[in-house]
N, C-alpha and C positions, 0 to 999 in steps of 0.2 A: 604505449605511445607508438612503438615502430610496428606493430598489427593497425593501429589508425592509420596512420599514414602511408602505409600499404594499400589500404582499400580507398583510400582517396586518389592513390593514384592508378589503382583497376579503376577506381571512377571514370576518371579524366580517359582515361585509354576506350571507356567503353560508349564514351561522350562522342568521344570524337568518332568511333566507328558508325554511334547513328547520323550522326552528323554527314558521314559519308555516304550513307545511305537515303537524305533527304534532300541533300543540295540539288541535286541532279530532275527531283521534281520538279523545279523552278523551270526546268528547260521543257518538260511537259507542260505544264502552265503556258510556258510562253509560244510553243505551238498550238496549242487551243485557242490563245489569244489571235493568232494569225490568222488563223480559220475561222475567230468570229467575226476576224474584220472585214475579211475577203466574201463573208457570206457562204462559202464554200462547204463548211460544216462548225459544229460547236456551237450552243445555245450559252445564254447566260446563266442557265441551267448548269450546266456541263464545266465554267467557269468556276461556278460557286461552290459546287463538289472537288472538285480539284484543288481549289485557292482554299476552304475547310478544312479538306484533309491537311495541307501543309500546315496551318495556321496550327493544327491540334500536334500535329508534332512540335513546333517550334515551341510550343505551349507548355510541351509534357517535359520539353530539354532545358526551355527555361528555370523551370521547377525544381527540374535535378541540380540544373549547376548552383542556385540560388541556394540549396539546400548544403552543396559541398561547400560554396563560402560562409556558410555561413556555422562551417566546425571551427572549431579554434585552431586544428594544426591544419589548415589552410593556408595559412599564413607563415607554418614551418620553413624555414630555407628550404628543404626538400621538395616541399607540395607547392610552393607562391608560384613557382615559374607554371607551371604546369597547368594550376587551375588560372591563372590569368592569362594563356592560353587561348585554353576551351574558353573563358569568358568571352576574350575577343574577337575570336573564330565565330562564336554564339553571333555577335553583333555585327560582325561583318555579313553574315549571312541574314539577318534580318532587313539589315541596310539595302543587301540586292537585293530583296524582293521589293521592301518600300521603292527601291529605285526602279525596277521592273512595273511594278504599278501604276508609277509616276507616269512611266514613257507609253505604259498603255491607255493612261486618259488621254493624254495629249492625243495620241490618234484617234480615240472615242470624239473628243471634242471633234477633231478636224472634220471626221467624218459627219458631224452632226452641223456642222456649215455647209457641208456640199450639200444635205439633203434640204436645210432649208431655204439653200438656192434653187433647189427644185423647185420647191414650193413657192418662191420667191425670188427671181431670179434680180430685180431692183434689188435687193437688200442691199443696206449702204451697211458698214464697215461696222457703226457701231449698234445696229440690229444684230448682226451676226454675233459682236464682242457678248451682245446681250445674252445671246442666245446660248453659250455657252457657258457663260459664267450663272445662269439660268439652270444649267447642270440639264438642260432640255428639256424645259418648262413647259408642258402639253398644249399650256394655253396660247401660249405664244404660235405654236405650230396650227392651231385649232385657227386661230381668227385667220392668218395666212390661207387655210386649207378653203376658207369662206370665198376668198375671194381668186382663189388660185383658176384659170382659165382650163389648165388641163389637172384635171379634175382626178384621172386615172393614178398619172405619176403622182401626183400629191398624196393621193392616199396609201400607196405603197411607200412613201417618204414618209409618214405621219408613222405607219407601222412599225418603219425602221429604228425609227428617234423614238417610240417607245422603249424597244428594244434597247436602244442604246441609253436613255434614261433609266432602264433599271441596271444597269451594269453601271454604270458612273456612281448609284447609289453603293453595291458592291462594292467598288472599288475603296470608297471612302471609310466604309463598315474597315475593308483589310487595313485603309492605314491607320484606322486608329487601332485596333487593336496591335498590330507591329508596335506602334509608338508606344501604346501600353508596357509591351513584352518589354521591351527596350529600359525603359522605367521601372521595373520592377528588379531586372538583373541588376541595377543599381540600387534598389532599396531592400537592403540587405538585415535582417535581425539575428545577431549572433548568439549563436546560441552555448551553451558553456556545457565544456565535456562534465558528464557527468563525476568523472575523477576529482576534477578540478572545485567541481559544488562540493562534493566530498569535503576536500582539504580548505577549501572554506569555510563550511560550514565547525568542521573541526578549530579552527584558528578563532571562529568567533565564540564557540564552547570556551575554549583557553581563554580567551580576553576575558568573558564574564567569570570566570574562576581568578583570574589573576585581579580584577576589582574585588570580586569578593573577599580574597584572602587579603587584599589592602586594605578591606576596611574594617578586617577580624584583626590583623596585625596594630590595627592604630587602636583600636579597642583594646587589645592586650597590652600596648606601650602607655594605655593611661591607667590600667588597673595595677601595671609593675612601677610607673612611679608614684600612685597613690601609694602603694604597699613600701615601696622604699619611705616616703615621708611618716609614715603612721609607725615602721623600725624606729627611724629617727629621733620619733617625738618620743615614746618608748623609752630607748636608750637615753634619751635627755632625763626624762622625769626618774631613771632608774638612778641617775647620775646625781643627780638633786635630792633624791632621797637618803643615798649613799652619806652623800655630804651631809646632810642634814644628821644624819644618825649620830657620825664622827664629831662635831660640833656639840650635839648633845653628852653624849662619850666625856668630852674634851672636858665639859665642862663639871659633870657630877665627879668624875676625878679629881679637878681643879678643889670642887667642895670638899670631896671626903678627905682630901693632904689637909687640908687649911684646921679642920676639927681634929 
């Protein structure tokens, strides 16, 4: 038990060191993000390899910690602080990316209003609400693009809000999976040390041996007092016999005085 609980806690120790080593990508992440907003550099390309690779770490640490809760001395005084922890550390960090995500739609969206003021510079308030809750609905920019005067900038805005329509899909693919991860570190299947199956399974050997001897033990308590009553009767008819003899005795004596 104290070599288990040992390596649960190099776990937790070697948790938390990748852990140190992956939070720091979120801040790469979030200057790629800058650069795709600014136009300046980074494709939604470049996003998705980046926002991947995080996602498969968060993925692989998931995994581990889900697997440390899910030993039985996890729960040991010695390992609970420690794996709850790394648990929470785990979810905090998942939370700043969903939150990091979050605030980068928000400027995707924004950004997808100014362009279809290009396009549309009338747009009233709830064209634009549309337009983004639209997630940048091609078509929408398409009938726009028909009737738009300057014809140039429209079609460099049309390009853009592609652009940013596939990156708003992106975005939505990482929160769900985040929310996934998230949910999984809470659905936990314990799994039972194998020592422990052990001494179970042993305890339930015993059980069956101690019914069976209970019911050889009650099998032998009705053959000992069948066997007591069949003495009994025995000794009775031995007893009656006796008497019987002496009786008879009693009486050919009785005869042979009297002649």
């Amino acid at each position: 038990m104290e070599l288990h609980s040992l390596s649960i806690l190099n776990d937790c120790k070697a948790l938390q060191r990748a852990l140190d080593d992956v939070e720091p990508r979120l801040q790469d992440l979030q200057r790629a993000q800058h650069g795709y907003l600014s136009g300046a550099r980074s494709s939604h390309r470049d996003l998705d390899q980046i926002g991947s690779s995080i996602i498969a770490e968060y993925r692989n640490l998931a995994d581990r910690v889900r697997y440390i809760k899910s030993q039985p001395e996890s729960r040991s005084p010695q390992n609970a602080l420690h794996v709850d922890n790394l648990d929470r550390r785990l979810k905090r960090a998942i939370n700043a990316y969903q939150q990091q995500e979050s605030s980068f739609r928000r400027e995707v969206e924004e950004q997808q209003r100014r362009q279809y003021l290009i396009v549309n510079p009338d747009a009233t308030e709830a064209e634009l609400r549309e337009v983004t809750q639209a997630g940048g609905d091609m078509q929408i920019f398409q009938q726009a693009l028909l009737s738009a005067d300057r014809r140039g900038h429209a079609q460099s805005a049309l390009h853009n809000v592609k652009e940013r329509h596939v990156a708003i899909q992106q975005i939505e693919k990482t929160m769900t999976e985040l929310a996934e991860l998230i949910q999984d570190l809470d659905t936990i299947v314990v799994l039972q040390d194998p020592a422990t199956v052990d001494v179970e399974d042993q305890a339930e050997i015993t059980k069956q041996y101690l019914e069976e001897g209970n019911v050889q033990l009650g099998h032998a308590k009705l053959k000992a007092e069948a066997a007591r009553r069949k003495k009994w009767i025995c000794l009775g008819i031995s007893v009656l016999i006796f008497i019987v003899i002496i009786i008879i005795l009693l009486i050919v004596l009785k005869v042979t005085h009297v002649i």
